[in-house]
C-alpha positions in Angstrom: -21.7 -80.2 -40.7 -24.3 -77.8 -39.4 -24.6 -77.4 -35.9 -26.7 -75.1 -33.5 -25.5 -72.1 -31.2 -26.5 -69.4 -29.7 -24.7 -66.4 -30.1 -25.3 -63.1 -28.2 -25.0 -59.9 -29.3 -24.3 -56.6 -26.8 -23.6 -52.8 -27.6 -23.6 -49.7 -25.2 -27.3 -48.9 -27.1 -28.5 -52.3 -27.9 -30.2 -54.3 -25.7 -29.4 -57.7 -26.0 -30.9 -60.3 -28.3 -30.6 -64.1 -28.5 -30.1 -66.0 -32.2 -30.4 -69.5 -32.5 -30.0 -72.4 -35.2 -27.9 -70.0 -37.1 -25.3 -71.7 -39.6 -21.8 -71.4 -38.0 -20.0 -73.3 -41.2 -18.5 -70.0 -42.6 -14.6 -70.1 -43.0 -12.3 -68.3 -40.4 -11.2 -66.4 -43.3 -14.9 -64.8 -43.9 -15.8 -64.0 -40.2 -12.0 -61.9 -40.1 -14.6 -59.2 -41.8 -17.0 -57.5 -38.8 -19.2 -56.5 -41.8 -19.3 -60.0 -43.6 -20.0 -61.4 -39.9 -23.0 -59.7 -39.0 -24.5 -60.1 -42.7 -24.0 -63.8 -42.0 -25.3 -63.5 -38.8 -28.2 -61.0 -40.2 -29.0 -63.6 -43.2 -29.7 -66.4 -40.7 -32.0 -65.3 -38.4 -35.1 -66.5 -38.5 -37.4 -64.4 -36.4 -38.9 -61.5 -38.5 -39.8 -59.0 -35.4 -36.2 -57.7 -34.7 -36.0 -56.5 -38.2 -35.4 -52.8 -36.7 -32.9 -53.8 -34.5 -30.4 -55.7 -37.1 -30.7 -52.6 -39.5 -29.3 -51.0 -36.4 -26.5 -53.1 -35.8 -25.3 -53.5 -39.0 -25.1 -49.4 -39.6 -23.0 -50.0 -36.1 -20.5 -52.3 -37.7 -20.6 -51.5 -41.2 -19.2 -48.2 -39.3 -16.5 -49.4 -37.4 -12.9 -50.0 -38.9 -9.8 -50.3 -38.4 -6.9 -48.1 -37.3 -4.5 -46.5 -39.5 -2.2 -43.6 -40.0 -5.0 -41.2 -41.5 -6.7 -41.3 -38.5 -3.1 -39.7 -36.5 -3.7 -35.9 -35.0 -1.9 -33.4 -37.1 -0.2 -30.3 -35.7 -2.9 -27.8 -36.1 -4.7 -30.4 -34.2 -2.7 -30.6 -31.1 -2.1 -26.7 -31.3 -6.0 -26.9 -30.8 -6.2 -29.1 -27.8 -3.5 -27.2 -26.3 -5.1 -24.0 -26.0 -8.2 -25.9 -25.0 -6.0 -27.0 -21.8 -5.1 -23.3 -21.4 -8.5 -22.0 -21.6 -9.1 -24.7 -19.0 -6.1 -23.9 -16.8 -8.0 -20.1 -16.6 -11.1 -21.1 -16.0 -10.2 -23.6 -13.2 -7.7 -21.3 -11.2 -8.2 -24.1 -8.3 -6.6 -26.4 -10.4 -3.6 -29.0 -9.0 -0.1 -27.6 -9.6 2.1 -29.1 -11.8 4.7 -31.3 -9.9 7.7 -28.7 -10.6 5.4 -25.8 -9.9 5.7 -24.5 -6.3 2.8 -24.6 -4.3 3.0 -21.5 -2.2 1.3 -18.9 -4.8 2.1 -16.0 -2.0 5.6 -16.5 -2.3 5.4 -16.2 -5.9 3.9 -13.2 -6.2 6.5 -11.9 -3.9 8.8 -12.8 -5.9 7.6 -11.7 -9.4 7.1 -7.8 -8.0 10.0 -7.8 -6.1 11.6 -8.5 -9.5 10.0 -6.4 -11.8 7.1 -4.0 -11.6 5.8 -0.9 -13.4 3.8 2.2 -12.8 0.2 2.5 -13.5 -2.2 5.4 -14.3 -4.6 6.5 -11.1 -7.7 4.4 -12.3 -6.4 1.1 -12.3 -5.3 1.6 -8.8 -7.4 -0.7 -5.9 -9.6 1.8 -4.3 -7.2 2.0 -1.2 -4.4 3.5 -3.3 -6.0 6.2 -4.7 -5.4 9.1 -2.8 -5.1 12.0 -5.2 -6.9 12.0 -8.4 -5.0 15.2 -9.8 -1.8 12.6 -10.0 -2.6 10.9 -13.6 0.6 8.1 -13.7 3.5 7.1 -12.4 2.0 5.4 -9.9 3.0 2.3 -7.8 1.1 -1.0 -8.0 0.6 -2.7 -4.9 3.8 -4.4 -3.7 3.1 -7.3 -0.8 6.9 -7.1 0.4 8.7 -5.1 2.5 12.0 -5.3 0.8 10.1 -4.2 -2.7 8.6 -1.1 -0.9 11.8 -0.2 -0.1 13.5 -1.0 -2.9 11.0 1.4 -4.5 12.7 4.2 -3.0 14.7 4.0 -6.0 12.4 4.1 -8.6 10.7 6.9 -9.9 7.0 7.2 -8.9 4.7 9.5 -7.1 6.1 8.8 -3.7 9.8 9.2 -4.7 9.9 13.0 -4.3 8.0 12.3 -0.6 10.6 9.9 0.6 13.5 11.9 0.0 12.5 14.6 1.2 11.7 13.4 4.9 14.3 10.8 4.7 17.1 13.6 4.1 15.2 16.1 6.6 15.0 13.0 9.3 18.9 11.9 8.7 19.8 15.8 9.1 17.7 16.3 12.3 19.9 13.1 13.5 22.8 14.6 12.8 21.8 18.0 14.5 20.6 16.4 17.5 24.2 14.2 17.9 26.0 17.2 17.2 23.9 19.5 20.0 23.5 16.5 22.5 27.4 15.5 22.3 28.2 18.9 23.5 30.1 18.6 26.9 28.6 19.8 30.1 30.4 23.1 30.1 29.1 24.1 27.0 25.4 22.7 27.3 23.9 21.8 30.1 21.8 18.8 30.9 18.6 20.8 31.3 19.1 22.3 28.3 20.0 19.1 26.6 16.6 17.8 27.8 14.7 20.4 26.4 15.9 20.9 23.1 15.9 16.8 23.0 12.3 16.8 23.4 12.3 19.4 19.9 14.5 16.9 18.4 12.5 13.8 19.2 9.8 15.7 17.3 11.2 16.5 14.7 13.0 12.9 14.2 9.4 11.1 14.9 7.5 12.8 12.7 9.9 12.8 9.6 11.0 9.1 10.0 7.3 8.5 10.1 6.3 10.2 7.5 9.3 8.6 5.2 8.6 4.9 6.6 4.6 5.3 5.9 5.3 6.6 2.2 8.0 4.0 1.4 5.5 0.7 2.8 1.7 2.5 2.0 1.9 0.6 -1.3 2.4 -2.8 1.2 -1.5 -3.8 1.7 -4.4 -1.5 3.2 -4.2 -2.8 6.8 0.4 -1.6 6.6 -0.8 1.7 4.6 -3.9 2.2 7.1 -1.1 1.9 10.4 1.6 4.0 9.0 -1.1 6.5 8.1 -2.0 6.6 11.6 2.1 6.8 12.5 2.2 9.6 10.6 -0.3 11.9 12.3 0.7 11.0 15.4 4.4 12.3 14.1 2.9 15.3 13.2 1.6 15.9 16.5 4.3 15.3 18.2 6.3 17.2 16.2 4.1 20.5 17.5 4.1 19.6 20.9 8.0 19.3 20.6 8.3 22.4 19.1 6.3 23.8 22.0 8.8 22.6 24.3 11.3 24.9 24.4 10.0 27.9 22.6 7.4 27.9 25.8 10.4 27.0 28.0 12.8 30.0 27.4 9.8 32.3 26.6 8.9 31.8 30.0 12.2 31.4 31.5 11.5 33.7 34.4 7.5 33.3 34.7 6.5 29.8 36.2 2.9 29.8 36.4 2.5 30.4 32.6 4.9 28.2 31.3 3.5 25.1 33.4 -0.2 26.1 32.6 0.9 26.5 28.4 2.7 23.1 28.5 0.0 21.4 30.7 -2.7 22.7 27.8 -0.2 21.5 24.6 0.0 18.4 26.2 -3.5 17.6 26.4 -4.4 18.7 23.0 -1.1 17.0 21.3 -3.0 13.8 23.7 -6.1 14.8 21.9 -5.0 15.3 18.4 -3.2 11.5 18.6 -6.2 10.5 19.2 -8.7 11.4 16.1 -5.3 10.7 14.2 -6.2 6.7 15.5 -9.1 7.1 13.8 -9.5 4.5 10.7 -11.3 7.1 8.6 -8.9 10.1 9.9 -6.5 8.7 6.6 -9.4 9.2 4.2 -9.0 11.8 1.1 -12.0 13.3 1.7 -11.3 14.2 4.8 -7.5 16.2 3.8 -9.5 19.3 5.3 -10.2 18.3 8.0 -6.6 16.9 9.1 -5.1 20.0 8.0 -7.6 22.0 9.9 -7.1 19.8 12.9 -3.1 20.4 12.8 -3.5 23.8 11.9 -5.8 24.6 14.7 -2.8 22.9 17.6 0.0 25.2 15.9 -1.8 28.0 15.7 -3.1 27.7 19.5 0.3 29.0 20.4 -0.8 32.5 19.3 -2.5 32.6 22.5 1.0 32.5 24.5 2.8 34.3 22.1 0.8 37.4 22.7 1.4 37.2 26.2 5.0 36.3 26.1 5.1 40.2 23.6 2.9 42.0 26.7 5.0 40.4 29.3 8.8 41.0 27.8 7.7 44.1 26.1 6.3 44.7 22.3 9.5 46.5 21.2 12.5 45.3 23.1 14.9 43.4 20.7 14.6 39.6 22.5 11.1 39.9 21.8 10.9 41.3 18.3 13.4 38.4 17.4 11.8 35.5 19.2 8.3 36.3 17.8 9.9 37.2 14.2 11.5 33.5 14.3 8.1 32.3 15.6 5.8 34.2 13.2 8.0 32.7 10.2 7.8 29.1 11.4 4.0 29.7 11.5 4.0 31.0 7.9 5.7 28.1 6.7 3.3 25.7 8.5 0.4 27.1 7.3 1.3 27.4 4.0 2.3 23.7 3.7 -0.7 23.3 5.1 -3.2 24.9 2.8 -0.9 23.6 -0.1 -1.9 19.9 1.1 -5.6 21.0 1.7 -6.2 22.4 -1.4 -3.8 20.0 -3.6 -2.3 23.0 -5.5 -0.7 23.0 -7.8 -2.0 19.8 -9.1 -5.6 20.7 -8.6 -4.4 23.8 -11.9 -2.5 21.7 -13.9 -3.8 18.4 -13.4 -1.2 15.3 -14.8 1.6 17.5 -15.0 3.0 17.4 -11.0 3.0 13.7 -11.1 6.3 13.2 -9.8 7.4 16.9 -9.1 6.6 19.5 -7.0 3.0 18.3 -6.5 1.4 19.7 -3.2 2.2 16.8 -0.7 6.1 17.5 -1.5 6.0 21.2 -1.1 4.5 20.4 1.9 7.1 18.4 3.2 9.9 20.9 2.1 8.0 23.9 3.9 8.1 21.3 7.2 11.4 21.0 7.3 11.9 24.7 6.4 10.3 25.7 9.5 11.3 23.1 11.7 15.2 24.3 11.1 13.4 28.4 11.1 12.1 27.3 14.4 15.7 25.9 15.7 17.4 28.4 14.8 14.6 30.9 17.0 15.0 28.8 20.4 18.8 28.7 20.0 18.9 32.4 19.7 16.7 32.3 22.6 18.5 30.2 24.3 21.8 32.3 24.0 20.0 35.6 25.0 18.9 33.6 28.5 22.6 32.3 29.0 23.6 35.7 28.1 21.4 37.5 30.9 22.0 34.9 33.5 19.4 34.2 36.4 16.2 35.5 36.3 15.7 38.9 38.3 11.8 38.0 39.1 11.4 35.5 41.8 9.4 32.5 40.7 5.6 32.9 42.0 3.5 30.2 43.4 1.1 29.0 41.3 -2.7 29.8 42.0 -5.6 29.6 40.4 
């Protein structure tokens, strides 16, 4: 029994066409076939202006099978797609986290470097590591924590040699300063206690800064760019504290001049704080120029040390041995100094003073060299006035 129907065929690039009176008496057995379908189908239609379009659908069908096991990925395959999602994982660094991946990538970080890190050569340093270009490796990466900056101080790097060596200096000058301030009344007085404290403070300011800003200036440039400035300012007020007392006894007897020196070390220790506040004071380029700038406030106690030898006398024995203490402290200054300004020995044998005996260390041993020179010079000053007792010249007004 023939009957009529319409049936209606659709595909994603077909556009849809209506058959009619087309012979629907085939067997369910011959339509389980897409292929045989559609040549039914195909054979039956009558119109002859779609021919185009049935060739099309048939080379659709006639295309289309069914599933089986060949058609399974194989290994190589799904090694494939994986590194397709890795390349993807790269590309997209926005990507959503896995669900047992943490979220908080900072912390991460933290935690991978405080875990394990390793030296690098100067080049692949950021731009606001790279300080001296004579030191080839050994380098520290950037570390954003705290607690791996200072557990750095045990590794070996550039900076190790330039932490210990103000660290030790710093928790000696502690010690000193215990020792001398813990003296009982009798033996030290309190005005004397007060001036040799302010040497002390000095001398513990500048070396603890010095050993905090090279133990964190790996941290991130805003920490390295404030300890830098921490740093200078230490160093200033390490001058100005060694001023203290050496203009103190020097002048024991002599009031004007003592008040006026202090007065003018105060305002240029004031003065060189300030350009050590300045953001590109830290910059290597400008290494002359801060050790000119230091240089220039030690040696600007020439000036009173020339009086102090007119006033007590070129030849008598207290001021042969006050100025022979003060000329060696000088020396050492200025030739720790000029070792930092010039970057020797580095700058001869460049790569070879990575971690050793490279100019910035030397200069830190020649600071505490002279800074214990120079305590040893006010103590024996200090004796000689206890020694002579009070002053025989009256103290006279101060004019101007």
């Amino acid at each position: 029994m023939a009957t009529e129907s319409s049936v209606t065929l659709v595909n994603h690039d077909i556009s849809v066409v209506d058959y009619s009176k087309i012979r629907t008496n085939e067997s369910a057995s011959d339509l389980d076939s897409p292929v045989h379908s559609c040549n039914e189908i195909i054979s039956g239609a009558r119109s002859d202006e779609d021919d185009d379009i049935f060739d099309e659908v048939k080379m659709i069908l006639r295309k289309r099978r069914a599933w089986d096991h060949a058609d399974a990925l194989s290994a190589n395959d799904l090694d494939l797609l994986g590194d397709d999602d890795v390349l993807a994982e790269d590309e997209d660094e926005a990507g959503c986290p896995l669900p047992s991946t943490p979220e908080d990538t900072q912390l991460i970080e933290a935690e991978v470097w405080e875990a394990s890190w390793k030296v690098c050569h100067y080049k692949n340093l950021p731009k606001w590591l790279q300080d001296n270009d004579f030191l080839h490796r050994g380098h520290r990466p950037p570390l954003p924590s705290f607690t791996a900056c200072f557990k750095s101080i045990f590794r070996l790097h550039t900076e190790t040699g330039n932490i210990w060596t103000h660290l030790l200096g710093c928790v000696a000058f502690i010690g000193v300063a215990a020792y001398f301030l813990s003296r009982p009344s009798v033996e030290v007085q309190v005005q004397e206690k007060i001036i040799f404290g302010a040497f002390f403070a000095g001398a513990i300011i500048c070396l603890g800064f010095s050993f905090a800003f090279h133990t964190v200036s790996c941290h991130s440039v805003e920490i390295g760019r404030l300890f830098s400035k921490l740093d200078y300012c230490g160093i200033a007020l390490l001058i100005m504290g060694s001023f203290v007392p050496w203009l103190y006894y020097g002048f024991y007897c002599h009031y004007q001049p003592k008040v006026i020196y202090l007065s003018v070390v105060s305002v240029l220790g004031c003065l060189s704080i300030i350009v050590s506040l300045w953001d590109k004071f830290s910059e290597p380029t400008l290494r002359p120029l801060r050790a000119g700038v230091f240089m220039s406030f030690g040696l600007s106690g020439v000036i009173p040390a020339i009086h102090y030898g007119y006033m007590e006398g070129w030849f008598s024995q207290i001021s042969q041995t006050s100025l022979g203490w003060l000329a060696l402290m000088g020396l050492l200054y200025i030739s720790g100094a000029l070792l930092y300004a010039l970057r020797v020995p580095e700058r001869w044998f460049p790569g070879k003073f990575d971690i050793w005996f490279q100019s910035h260390q030397l200069f830190h041993i020649l600071v505490i060299a002279a800074a214990f020179v120079h305590y040893h010079g006010i103590s024996e000053m200090a004796m000689y006035r206890v020694t002579v007792g009070e002053c025989r010249v009256p103290h006279e007004p101060i004019t101007f």
